[in-house]
C-alpha positions as CSV (number, residue, x, y, z in Angstrom):
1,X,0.0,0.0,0.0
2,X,1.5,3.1,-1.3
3,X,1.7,6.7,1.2
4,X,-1.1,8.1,-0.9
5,X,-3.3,4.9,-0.1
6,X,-2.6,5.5,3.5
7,X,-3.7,8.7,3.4
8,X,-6.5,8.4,1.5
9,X,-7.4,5.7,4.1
10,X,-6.8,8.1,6.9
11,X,-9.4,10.6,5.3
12,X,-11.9,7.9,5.2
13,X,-11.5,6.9,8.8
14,X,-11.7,10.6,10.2
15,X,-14.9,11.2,7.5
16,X,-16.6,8.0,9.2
17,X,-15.4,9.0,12.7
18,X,-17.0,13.0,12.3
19,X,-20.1,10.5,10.4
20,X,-20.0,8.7,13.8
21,X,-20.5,11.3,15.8
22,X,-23.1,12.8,14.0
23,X,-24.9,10.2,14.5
24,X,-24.8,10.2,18.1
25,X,-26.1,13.4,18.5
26,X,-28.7,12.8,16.6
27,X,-29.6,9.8,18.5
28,X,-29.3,11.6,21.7
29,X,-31.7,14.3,20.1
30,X,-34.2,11.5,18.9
31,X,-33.7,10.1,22.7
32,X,-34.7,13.0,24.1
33,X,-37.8,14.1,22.3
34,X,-39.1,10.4,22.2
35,X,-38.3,11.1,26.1
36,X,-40.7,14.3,25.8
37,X,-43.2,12.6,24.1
38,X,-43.8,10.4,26.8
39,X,-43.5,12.7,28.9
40,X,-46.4,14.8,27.9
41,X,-48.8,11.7,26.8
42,X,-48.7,11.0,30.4
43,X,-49.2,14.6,31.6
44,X,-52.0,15.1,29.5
45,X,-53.6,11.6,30.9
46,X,-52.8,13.2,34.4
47,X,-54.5,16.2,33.4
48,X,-57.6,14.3,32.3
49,X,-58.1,12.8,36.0
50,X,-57.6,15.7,37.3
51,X,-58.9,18.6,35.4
52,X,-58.6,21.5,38.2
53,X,-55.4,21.2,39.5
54,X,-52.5,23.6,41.1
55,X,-49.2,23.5,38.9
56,X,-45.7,25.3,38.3
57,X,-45.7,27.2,35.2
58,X,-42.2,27.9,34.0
59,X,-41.5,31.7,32.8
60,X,-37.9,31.3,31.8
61,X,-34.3,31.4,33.7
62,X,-35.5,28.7,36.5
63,X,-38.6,30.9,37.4
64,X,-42.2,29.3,37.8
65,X,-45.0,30.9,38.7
66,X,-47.9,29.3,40.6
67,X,-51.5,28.7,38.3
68,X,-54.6,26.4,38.3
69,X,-55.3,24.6,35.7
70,X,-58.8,24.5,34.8
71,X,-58.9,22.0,31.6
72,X,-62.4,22.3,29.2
73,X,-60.7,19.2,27.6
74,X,-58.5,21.0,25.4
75,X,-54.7,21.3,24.2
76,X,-53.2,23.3,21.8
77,X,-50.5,21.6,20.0
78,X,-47.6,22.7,18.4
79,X,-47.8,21.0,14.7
80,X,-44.5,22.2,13.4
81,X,-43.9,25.4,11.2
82,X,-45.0,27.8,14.0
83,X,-48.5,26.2,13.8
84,X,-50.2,25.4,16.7
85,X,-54.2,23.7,16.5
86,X,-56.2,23.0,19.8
87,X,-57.4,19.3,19.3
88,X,-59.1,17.0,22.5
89,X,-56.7,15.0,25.0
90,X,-57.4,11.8,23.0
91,X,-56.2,13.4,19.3
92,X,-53.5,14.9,20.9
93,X,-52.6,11.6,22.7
94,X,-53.1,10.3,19.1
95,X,-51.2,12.5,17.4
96,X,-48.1,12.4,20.0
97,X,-48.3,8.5,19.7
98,X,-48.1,8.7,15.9
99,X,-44.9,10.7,16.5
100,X,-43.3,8.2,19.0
101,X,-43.7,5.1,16.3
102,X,-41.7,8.1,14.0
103,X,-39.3,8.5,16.4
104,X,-38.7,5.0,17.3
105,X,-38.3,4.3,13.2
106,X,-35.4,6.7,13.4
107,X,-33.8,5.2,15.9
108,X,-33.6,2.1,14.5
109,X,-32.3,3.6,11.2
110,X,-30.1,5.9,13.2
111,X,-28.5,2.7,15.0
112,X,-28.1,0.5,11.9
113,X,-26.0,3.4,10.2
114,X,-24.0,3.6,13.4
115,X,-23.4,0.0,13.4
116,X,-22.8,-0.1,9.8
117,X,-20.0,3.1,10.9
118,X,-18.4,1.1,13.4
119,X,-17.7,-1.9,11.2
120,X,-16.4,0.2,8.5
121,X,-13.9,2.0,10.9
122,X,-12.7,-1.7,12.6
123,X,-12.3,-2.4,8.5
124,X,-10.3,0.8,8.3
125,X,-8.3,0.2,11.8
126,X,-7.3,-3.4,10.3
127,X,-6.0,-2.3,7.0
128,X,-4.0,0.4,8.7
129,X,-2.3,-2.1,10.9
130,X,-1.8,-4.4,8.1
131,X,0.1,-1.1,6.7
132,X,2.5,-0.4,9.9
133,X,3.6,-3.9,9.7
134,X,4.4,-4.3,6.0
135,X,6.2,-0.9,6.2
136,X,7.8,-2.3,9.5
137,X,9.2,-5.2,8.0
138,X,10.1,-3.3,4.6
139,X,11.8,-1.3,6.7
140,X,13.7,-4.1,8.8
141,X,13.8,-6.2,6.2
């Protein structure tokens, strides 16, 4: 393997390292709104058993202000594109459900391309050692 072979090799392996990464951050983004999701499905189903209740509204910076929440079976919901439509707790439960199955597609696709990533860099890893050792022994040799 020739210096320009090694290099080119080196390219690939820090392209499918920064790949790599990239893909872990968006998994930990697709973690954490599938982690939101659930999150407010089961919020809204505490909301539904208890429609008048006290809460902590957050105002920004770590400040909350106290409010009662008196629920006429109602949510607006943010749809994307600075859209938001009021729908009932059970299409919004729908709709965040819907999102979850999405979400949980993703991740899936997501970890398959990392996998895929990681094999390709062992590949990369053992053709680089193969490398040190037949320019070691040119060398000794």
């Amino acid at each position: 393997m020739s210096e320009e072979q090694a290099q080119q090799l080196m390219q690939q392996m820090q392209m499918l390292e920064t790949y790599f990464a990239d893909l872990s951050q968006r998994e930990g983004t697709l973690l954490s709104v599938l982690r939101e999701s659930v999150s407010a499905i089961e919020s809204i189903k505490s909301l539904r058993q208890k429609p008048n209740s006290d809460t902590l509204l957050p105002i920004g910076m770590g400040s909350y202000v106290q409010t009662k929440i008196s629920s006429n079976d109602k949510i607006v919901l943010n749809i994307g594109a600075g859209i938001a439509v009021e729908k009932t707790y059970d299409s919004t439960i729908n709709y965040l459900e819907a999102r979850i199955k999405e979400i949980e597609v993703a991740l899936q696709d997501t970890s398959a391309r990392k996998q895929d990533a990681v094999a390709r860099l062992e590949q990369g890893k053992d053709q680089m050692n193969q490398l040190m050792q037949e320019t070691s022994q040119n060398i000794s040799g």
